[in-house]
mmCIF file as Biopython writes it, N, C-alpha, C and O atoms, coordinates in Angstrom:
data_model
#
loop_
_atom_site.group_PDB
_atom_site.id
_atom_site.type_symbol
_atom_site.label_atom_id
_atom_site.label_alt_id
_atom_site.label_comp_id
_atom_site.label_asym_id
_atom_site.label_entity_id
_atom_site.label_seq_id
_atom_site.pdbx_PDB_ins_code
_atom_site.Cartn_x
_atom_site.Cartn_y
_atom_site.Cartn_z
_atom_site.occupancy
_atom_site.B_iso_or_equiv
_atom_site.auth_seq_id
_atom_site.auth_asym_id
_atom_site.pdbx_PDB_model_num
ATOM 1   N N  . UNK A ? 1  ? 0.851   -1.170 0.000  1.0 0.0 1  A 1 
ATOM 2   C CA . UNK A ? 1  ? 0.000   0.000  0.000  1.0 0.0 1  A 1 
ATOM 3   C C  . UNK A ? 1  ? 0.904   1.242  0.000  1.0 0.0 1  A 1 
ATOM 4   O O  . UNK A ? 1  ? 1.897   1.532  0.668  1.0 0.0 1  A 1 
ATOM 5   N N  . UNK A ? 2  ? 0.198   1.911  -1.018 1.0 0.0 2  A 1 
ATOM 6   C CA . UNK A ? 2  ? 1.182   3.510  -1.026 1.0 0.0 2  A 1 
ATOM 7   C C  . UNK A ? 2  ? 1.028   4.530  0.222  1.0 0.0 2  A 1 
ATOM 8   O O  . UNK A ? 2  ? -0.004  4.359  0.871  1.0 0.0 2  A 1 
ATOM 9   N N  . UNK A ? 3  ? 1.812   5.470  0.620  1.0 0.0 3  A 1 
ATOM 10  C CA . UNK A ? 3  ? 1.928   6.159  1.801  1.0 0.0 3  A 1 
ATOM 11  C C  . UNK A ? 3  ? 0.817   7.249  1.833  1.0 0.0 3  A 1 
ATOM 12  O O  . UNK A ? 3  ? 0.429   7.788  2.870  1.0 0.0 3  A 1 
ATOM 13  N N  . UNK A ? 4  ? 0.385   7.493  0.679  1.0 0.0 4  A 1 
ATOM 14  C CA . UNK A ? 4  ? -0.915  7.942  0.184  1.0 0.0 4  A 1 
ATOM 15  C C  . UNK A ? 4  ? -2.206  7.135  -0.171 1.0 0.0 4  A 1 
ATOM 16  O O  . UNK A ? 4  ? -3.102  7.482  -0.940 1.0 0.0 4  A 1 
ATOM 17  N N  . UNK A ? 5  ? -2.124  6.201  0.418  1.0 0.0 5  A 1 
ATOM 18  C CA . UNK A ? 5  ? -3.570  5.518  0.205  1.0 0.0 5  A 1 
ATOM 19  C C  . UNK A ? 5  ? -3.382  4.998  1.880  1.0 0.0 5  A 1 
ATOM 20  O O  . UNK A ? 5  ? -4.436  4.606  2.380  1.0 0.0 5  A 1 
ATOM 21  N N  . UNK A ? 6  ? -2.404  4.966  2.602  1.0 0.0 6  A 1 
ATOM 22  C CA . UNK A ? 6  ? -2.185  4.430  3.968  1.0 0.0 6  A 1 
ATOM 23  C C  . UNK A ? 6  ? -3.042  5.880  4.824  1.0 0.0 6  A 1 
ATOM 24  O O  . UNK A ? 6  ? -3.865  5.736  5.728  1.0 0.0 6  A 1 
ATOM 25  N N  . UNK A ? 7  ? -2.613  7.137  4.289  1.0 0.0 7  A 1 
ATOM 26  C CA . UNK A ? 7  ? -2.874  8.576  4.313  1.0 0.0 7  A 1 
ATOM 27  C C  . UNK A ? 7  ? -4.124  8.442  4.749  1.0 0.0 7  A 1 
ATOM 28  O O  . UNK A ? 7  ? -4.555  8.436  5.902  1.0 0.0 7  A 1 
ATOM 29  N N  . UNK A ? 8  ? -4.939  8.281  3.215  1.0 0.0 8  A 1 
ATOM 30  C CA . UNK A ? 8  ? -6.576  8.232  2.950  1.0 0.0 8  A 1 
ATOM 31  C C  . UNK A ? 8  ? -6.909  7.320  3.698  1.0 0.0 8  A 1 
ATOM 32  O O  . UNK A ? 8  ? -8.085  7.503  4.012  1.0 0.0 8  A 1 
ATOM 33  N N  . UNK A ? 9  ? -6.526  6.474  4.134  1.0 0.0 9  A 1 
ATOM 34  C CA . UNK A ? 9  ? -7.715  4.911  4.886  1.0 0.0 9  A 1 
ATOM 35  C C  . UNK A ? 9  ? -7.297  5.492  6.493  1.0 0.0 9  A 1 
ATOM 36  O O  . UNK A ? 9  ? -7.788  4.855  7.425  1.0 0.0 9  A 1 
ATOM 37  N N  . UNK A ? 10 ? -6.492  6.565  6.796  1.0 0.0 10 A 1 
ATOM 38  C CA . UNK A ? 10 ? -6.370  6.924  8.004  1.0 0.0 10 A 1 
ATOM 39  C C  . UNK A ? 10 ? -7.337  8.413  8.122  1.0 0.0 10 A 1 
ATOM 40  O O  . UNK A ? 10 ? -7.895  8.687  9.185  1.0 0.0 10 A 1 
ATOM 41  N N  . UNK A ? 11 ? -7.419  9.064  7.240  1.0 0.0 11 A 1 
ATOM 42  C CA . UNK A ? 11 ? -8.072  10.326 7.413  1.0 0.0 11 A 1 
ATOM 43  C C  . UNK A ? 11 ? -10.169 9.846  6.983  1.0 0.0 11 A 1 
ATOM 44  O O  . UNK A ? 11 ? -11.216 10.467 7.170  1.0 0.0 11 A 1 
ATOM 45  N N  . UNK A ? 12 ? -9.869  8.588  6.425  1.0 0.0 12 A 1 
ATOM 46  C CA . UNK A ? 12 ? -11.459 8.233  6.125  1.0 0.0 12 A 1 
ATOM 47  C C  . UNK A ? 12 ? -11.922 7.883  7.565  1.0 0.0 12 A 1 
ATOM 48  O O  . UNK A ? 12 ? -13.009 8.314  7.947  1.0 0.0 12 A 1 
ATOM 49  N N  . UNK A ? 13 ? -11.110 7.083  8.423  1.0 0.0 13 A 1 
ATOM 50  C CA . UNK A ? 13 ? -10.888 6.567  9.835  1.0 0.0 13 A 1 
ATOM 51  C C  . UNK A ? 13 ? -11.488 7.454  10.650 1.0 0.0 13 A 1 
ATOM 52  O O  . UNK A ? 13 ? -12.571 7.168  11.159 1.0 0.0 13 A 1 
ATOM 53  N N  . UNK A ? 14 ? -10.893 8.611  10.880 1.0 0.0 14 A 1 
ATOM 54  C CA . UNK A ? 14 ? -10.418 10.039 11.387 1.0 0.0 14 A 1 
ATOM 55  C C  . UNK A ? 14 ? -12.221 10.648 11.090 1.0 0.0 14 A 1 
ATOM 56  O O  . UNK A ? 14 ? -12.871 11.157 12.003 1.0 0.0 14 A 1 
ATOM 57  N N  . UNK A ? 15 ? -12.788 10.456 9.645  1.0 0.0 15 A 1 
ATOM 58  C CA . UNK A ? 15 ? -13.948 11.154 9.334  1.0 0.0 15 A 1 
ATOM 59  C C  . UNK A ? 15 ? -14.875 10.201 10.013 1.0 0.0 15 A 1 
ATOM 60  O O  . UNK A ? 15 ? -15.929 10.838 10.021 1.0 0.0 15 A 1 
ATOM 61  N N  . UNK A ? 16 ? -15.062 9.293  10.468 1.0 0.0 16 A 1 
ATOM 62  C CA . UNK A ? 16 ? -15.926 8.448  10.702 1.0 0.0 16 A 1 
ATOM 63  C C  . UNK A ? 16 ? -15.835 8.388  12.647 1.0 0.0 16 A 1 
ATOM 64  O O  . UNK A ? 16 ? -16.807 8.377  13.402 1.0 0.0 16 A 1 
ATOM 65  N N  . UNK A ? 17 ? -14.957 8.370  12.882 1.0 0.0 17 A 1 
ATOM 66  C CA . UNK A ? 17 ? -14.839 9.172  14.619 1.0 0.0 17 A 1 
ATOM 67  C C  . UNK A ? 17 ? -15.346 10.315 14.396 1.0 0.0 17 A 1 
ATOM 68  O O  . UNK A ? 17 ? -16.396 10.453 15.024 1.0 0.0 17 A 1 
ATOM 69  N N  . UNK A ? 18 ? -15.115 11.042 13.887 1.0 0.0 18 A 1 
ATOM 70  C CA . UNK A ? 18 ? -15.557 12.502 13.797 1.0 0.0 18 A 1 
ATOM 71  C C  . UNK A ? 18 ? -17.644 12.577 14.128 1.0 0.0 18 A 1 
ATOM 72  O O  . UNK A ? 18 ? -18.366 13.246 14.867 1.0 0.0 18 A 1 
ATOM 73  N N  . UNK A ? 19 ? -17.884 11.408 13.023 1.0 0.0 19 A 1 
ATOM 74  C CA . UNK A ? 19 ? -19.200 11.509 12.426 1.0 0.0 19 A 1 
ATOM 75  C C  . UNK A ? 19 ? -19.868 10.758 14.032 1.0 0.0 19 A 1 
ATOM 76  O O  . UNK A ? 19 ? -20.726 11.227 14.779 1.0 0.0 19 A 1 
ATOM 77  N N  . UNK A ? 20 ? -19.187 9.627  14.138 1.0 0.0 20 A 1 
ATOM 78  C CA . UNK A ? 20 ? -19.696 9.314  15.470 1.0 0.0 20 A 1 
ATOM 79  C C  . UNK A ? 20 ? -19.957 9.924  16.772 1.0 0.0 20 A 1 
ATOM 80  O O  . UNK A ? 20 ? -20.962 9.648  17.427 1.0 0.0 20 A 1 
ATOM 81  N N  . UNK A ? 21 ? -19.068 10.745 17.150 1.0 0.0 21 A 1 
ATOM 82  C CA . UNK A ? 21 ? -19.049 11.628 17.835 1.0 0.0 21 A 1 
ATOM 83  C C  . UNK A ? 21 ? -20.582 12.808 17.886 1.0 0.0 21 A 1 
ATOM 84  O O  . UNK A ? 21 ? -21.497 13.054 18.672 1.0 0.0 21 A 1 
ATOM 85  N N  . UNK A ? 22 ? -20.116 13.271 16.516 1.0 0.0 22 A 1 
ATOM 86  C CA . UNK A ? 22 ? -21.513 14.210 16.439 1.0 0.0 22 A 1 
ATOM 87  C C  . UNK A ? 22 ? -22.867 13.381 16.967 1.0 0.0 22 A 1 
ATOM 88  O O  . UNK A ? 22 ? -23.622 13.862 17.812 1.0 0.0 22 A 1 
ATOM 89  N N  . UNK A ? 23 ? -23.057 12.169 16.399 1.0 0.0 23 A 1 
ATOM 90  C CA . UNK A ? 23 ? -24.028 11.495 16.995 1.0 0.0 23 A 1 
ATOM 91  C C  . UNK A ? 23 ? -24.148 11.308 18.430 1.0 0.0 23 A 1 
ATOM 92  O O  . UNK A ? 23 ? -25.106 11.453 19.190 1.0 0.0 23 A 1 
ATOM 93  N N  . UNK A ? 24 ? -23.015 10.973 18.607 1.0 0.0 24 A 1 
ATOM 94  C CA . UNK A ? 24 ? -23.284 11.050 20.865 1.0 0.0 24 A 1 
ATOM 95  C C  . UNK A ? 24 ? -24.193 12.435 20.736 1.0 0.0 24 A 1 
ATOM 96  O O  . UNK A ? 24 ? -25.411 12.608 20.702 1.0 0.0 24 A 1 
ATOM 97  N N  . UNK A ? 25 ? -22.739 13.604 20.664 1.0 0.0 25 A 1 
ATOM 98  C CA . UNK A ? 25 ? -23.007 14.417 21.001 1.0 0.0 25 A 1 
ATOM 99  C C  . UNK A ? 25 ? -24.617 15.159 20.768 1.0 0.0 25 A 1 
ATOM 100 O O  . UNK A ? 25 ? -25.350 15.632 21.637 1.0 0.0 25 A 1 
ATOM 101 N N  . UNK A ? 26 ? -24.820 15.074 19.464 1.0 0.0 26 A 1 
ATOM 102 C CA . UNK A ? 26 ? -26.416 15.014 19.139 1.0 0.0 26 A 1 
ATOM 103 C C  . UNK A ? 26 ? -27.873 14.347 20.391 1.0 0.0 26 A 1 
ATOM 104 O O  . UNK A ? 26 ? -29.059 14.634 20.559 1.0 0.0 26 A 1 
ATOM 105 N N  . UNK A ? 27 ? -27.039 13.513 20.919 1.0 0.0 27 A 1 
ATOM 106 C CA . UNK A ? 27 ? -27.683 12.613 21.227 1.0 0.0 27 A 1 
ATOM 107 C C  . UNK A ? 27 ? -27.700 12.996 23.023 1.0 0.0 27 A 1 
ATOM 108 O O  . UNK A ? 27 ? -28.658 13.039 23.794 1.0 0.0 27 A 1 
ATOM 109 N N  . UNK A ? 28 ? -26.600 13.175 23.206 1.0 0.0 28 A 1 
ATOM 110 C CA . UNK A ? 28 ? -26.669 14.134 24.907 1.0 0.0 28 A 1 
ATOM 111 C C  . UNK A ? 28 ? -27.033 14.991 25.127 1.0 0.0 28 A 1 
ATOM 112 O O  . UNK A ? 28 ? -27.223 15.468 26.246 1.0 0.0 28 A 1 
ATOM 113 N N  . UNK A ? 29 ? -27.324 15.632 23.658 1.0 0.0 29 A 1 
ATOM 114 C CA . UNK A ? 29 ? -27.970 17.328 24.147 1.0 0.0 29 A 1 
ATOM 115 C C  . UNK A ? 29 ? -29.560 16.766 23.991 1.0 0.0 29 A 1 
ATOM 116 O O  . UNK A ? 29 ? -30.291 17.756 23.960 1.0 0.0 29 A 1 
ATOM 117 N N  . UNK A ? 30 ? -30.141 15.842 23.910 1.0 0.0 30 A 1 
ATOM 118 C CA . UNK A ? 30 ? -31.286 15.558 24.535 1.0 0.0 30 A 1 
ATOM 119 C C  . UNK A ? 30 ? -31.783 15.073 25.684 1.0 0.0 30 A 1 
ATOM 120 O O  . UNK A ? 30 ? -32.952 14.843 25.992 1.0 0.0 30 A 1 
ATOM 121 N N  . UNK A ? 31 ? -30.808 14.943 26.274 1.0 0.0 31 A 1 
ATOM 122 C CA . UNK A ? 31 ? -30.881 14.136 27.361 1.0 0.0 31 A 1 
ATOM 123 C C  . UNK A ? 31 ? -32.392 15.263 28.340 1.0 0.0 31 A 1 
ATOM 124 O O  . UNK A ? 31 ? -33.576 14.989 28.534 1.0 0.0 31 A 1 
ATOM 125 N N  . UNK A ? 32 ? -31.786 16.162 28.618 1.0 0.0 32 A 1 
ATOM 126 C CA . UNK A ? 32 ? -32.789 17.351 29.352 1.0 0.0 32 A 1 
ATOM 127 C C  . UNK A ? 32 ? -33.972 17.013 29.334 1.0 0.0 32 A 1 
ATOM 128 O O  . UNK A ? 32 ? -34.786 17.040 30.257 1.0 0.0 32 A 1 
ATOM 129 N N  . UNK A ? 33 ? -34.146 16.561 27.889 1.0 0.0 33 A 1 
ATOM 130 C CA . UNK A ? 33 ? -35.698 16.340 27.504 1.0 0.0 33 A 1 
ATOM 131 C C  . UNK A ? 33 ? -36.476 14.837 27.889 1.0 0.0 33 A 1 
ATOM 132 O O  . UNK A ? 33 ? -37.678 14.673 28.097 1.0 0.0 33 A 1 
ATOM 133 N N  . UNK A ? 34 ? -35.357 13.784 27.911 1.0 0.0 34 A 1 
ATOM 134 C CA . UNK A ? 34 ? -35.853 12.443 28.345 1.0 0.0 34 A 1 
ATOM 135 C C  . UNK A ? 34 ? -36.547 12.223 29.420 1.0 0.0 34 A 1 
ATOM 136 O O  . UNK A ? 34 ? -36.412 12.767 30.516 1.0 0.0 34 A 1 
ATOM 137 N N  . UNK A ? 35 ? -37.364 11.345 29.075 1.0 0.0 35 A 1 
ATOM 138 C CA . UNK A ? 35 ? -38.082 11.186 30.516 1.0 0.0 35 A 1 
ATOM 139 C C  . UNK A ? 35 ? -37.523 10.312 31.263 1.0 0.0 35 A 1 
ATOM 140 O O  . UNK A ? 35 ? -36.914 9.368  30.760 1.0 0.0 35 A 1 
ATOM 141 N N  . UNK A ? 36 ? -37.660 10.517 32.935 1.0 0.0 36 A 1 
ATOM 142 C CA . UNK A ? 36 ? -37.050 9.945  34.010 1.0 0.0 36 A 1 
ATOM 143 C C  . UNK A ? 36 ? -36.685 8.228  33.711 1.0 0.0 36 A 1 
ATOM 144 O O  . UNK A ? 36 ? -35.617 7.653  33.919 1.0 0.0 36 A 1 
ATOM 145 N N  . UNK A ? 37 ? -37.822 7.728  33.218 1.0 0.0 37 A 1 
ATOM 146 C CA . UNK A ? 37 ? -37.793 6.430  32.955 1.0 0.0 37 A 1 
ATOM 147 C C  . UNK A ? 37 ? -37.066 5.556  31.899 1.0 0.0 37 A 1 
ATOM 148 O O  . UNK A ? 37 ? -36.864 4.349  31.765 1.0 0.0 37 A 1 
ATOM 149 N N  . UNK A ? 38 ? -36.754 6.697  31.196 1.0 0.0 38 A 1 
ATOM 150 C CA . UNK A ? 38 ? -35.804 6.139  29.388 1.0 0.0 38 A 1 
ATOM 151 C C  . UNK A ? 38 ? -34.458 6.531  30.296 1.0 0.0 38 A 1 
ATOM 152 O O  . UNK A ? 38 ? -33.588 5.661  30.299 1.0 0.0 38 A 1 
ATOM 153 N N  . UNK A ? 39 ? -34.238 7.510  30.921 1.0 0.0 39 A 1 
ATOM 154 C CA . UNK A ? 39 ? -32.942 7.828  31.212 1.0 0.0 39 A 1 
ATOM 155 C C  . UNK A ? 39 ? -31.840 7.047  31.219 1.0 0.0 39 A 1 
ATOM 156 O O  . UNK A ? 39 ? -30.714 7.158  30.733 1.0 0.0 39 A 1 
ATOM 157 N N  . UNK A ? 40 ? -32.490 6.098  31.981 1.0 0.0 40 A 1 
ATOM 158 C CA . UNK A ? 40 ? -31.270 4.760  31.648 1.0 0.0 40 A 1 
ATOM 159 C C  . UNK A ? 40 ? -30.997 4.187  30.625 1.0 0.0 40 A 1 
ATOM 160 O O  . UNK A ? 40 ? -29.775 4.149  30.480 1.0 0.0 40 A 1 
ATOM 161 N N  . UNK A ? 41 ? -31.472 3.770  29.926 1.0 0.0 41 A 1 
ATOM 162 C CA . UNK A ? 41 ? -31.331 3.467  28.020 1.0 0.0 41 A 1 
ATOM 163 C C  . UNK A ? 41 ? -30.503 4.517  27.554 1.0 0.0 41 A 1 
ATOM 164 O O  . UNK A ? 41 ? -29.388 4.348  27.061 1.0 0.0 41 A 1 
ATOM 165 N N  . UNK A ? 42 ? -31.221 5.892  27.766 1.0 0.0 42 A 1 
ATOM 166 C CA . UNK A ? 42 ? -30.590 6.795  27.333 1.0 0.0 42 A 1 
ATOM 167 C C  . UNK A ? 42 ? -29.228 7.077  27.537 1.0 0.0 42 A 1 
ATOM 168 O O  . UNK A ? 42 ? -28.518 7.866  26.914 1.0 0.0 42 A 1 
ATOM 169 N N  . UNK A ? 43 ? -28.880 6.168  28.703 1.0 0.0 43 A 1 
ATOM 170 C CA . UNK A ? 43 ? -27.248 6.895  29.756 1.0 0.0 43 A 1 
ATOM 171 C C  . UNK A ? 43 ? -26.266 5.700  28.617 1.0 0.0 43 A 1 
ATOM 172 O O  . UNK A ? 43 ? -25.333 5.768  27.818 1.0 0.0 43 A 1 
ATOM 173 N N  . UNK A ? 44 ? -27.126 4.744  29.144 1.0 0.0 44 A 1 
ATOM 174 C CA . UNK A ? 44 ? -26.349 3.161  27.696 1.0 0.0 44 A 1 
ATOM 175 C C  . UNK A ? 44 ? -26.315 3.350  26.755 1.0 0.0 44 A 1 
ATOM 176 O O  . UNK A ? 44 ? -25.327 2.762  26.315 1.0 0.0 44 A 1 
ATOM 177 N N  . UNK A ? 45 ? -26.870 3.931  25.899 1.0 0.0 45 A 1 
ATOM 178 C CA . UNK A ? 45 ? -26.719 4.048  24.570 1.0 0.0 45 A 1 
ATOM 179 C C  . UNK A ? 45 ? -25.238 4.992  24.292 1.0 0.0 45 A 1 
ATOM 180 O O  . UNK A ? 45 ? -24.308 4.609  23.583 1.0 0.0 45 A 1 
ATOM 181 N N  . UNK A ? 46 ? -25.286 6.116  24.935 1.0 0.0 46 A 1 
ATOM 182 C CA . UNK A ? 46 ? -24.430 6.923  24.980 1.0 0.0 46 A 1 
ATOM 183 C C  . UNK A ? 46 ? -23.255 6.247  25.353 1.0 0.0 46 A 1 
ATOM 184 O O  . UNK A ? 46 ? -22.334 6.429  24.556 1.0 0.0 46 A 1 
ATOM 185 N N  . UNK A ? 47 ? -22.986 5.501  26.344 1.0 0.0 47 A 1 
ATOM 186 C CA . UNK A ? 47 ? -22.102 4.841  26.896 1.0 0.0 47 A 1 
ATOM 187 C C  . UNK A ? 47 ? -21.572 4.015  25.765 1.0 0.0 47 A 1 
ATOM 188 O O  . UNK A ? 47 ? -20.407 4.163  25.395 1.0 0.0 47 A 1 
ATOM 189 N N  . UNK A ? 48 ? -22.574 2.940  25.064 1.0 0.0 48 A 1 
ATOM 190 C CA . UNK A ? 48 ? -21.873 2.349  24.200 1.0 0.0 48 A 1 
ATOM 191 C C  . UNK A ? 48 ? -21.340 3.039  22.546 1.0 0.0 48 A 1 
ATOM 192 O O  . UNK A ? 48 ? -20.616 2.491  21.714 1.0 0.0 48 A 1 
ATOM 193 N N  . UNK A ? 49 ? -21.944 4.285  22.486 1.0 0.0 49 A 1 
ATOM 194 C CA . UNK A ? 49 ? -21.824 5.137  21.811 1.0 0.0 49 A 1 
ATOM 195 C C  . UNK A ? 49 ? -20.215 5.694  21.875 1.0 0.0 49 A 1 
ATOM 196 O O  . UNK A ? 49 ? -19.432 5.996  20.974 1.0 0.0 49 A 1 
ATOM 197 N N  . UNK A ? 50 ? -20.046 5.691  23.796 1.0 0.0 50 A 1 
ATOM 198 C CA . UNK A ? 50 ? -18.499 6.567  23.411 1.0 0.0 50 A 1 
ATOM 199 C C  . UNK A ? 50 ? -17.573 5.652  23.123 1.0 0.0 50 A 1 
ATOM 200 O O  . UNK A ? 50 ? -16.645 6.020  22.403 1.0 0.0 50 A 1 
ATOM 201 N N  . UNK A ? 51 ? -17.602 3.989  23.700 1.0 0.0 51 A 1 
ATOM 202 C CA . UNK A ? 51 ? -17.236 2.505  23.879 1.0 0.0 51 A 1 
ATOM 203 C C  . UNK A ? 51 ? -16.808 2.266  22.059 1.0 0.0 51 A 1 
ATOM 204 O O  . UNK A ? 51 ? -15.852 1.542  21.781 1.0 0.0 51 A 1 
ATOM 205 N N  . UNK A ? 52 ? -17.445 2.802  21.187 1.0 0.0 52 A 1 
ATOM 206 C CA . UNK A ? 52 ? -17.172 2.487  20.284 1.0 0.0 52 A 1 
ATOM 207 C C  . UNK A ? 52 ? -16.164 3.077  19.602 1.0 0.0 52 A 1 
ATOM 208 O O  . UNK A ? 52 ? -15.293 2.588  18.882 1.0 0.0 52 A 1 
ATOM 209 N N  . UNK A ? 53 ? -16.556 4.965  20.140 1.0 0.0 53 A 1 
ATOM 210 C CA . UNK A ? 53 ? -15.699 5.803  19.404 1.0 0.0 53 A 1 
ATOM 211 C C  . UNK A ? 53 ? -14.016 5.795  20.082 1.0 0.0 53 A 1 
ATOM 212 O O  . UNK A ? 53 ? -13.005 6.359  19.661 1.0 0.0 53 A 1 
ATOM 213 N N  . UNK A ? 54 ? -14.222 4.919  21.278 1.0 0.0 54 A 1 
ATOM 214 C CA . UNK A ? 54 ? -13.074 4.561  21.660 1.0 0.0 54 A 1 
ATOM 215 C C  . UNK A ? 54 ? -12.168 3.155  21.527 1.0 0.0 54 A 1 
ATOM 216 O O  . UNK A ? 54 ? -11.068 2.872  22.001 1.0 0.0 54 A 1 
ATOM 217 N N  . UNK A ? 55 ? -13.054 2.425  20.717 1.0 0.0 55 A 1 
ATOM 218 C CA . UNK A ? 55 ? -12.297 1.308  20.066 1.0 0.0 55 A 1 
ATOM 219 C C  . UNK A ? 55 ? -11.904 2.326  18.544 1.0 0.0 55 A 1 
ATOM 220 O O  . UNK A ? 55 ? -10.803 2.540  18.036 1.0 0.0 55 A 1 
ATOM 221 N N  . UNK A ? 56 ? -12.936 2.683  18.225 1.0 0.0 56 A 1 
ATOM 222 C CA . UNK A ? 56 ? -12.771 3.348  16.942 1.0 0.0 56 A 1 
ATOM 223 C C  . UNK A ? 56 ? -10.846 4.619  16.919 1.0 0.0 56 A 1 
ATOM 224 O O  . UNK A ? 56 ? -10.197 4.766  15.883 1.0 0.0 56 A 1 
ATOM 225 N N  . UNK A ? 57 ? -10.664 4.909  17.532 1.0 0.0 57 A 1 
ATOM 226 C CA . UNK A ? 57 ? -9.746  5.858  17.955 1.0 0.0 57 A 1 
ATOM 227 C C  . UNK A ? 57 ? -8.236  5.116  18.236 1.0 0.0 57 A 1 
ATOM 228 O O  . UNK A ? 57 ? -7.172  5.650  17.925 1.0 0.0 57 A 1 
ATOM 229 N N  . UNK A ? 58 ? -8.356  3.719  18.915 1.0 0.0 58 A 1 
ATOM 230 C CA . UNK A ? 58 ? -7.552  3.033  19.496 1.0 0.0 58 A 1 
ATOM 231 C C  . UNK A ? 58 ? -7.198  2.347  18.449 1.0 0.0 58 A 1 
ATOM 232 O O  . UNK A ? 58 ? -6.072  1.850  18.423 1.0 0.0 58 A 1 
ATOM 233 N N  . UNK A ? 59 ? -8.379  2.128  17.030 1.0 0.0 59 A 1 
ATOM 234 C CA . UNK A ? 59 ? -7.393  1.568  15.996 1.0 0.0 59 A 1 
ATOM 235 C C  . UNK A ? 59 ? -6.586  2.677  15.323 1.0 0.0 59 A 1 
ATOM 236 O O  . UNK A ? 59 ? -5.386  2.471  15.143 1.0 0.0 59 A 1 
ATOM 237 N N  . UNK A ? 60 ? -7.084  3.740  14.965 1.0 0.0 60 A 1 
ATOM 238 C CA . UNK A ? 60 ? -6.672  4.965  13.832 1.0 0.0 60 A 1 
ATOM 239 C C  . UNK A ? 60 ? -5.377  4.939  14.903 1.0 0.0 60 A 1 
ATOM 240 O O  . UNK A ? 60 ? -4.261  4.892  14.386 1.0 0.0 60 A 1 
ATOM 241 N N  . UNK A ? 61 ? -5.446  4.960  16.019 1.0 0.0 61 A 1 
ATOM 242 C CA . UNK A ? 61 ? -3.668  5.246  16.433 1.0 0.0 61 A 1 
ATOM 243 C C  . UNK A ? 61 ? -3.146  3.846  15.929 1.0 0.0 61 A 1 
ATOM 244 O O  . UNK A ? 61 ? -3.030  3.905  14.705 1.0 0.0 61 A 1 
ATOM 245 N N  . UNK A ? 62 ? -2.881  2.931  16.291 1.0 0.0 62 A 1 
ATOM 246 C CA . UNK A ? 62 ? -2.168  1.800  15.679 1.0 0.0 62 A 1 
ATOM 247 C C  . UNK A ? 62 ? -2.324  1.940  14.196 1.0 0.0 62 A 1 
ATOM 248 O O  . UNK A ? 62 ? -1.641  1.083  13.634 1.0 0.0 62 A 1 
ATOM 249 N N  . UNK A ? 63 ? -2.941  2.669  13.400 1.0 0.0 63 A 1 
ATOM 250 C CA . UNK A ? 63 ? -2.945  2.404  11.671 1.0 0.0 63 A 1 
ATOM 251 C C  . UNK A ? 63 ? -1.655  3.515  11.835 1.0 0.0 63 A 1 
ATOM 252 O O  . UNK A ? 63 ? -0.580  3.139  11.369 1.0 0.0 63 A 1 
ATOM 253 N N  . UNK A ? 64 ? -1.714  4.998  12.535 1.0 0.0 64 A 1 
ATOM 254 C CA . UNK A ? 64 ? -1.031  6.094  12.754 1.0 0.0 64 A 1 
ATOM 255 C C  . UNK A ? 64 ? 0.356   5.418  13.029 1.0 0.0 64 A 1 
ATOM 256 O O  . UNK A ? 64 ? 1.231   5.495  12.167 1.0 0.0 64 A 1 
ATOM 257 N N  . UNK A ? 65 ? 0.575   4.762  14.197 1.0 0.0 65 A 1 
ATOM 258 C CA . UNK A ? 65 ? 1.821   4.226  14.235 1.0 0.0 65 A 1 
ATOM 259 C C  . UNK A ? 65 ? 1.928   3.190  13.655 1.0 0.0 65 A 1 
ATOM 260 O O  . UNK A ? 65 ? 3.136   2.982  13.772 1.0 0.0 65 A 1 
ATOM 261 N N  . UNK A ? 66 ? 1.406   2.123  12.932 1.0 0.0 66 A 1 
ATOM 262 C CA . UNK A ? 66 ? 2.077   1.530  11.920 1.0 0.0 66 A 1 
ATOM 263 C C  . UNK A ? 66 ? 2.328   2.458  10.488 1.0 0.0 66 A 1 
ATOM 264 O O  . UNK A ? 66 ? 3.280   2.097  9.797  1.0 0.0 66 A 1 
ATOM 265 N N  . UNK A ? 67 ? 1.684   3.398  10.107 1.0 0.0 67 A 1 
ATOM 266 C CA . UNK A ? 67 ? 2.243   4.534  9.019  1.0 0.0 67 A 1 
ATOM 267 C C  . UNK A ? 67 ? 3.642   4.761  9.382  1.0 0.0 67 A 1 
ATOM 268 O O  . UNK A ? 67 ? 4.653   4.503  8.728  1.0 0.0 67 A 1 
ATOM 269 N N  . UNK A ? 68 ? 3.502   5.374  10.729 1.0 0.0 68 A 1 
ATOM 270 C CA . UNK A ? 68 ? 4.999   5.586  11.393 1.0 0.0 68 A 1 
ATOM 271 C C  . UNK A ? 68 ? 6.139   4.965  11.096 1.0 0.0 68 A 1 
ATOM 272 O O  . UNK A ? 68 ? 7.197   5.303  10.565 1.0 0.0 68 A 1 
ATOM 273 N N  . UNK A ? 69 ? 5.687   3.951  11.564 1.0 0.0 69 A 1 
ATOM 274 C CA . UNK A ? 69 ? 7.276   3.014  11.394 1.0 0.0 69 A 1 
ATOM 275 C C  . UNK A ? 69 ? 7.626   2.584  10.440 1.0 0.0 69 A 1 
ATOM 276 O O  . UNK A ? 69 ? 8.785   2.233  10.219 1.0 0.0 69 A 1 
ATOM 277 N N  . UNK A ? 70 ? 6.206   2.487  9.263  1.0 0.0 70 A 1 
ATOM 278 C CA . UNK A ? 70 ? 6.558   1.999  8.026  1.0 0.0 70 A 1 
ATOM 279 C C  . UNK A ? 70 ? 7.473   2.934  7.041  1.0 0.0 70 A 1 
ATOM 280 O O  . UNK A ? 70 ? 8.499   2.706  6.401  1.0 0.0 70 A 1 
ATOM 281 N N  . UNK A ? 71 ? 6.465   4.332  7.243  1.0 0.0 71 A 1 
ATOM 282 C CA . UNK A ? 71 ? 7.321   5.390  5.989  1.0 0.0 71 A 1 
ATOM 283 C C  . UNK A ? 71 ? 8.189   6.223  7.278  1.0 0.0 71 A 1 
ATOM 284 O O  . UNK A ? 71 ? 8.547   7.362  6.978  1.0 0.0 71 A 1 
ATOM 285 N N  . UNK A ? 72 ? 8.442   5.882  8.264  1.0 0.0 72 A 1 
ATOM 286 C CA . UNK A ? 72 ? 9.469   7.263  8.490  1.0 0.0 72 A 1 
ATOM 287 C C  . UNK A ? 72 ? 8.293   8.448  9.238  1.0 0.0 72 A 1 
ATOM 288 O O  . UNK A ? 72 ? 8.669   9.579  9.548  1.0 0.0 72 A 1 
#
């Protein structure tokens, strides 16, 4: 793989944390409005929401440092 297509499959990575994120975040600024009884669904969802964007993150660094070591 070229150091420019290693580039792109890291910055597509990068757009897709990004996109996830907005969704939590979308998604906590309703919270105010939930009712007492969803709250908990509501707290999990979010939870597995950040659970993801933090597997999601934990790979783009290992793609980041394998770029690293590969090109310099």
């Amino acid at each position: 793989m070229s150091l420019k297509s290693e580039i792109e499959e890291f910055q597509s990575m990068i757009n897709k944390i990004v996109e996830s994120l907005e969704e939590v975040s979308g998604s906590s600024a309703t919270i105010p409005e939930t009712a007492v009884d969803e709250l908990s669904n509501k707290i999990s969802s979010l939870s597995e929401g950040c659970e993801e964007v933090s597997s999601e993150l934990r790979t783009a660094i290992e793609m980041l440092e394998g770029i690293k070591s590969h090109w310099g």
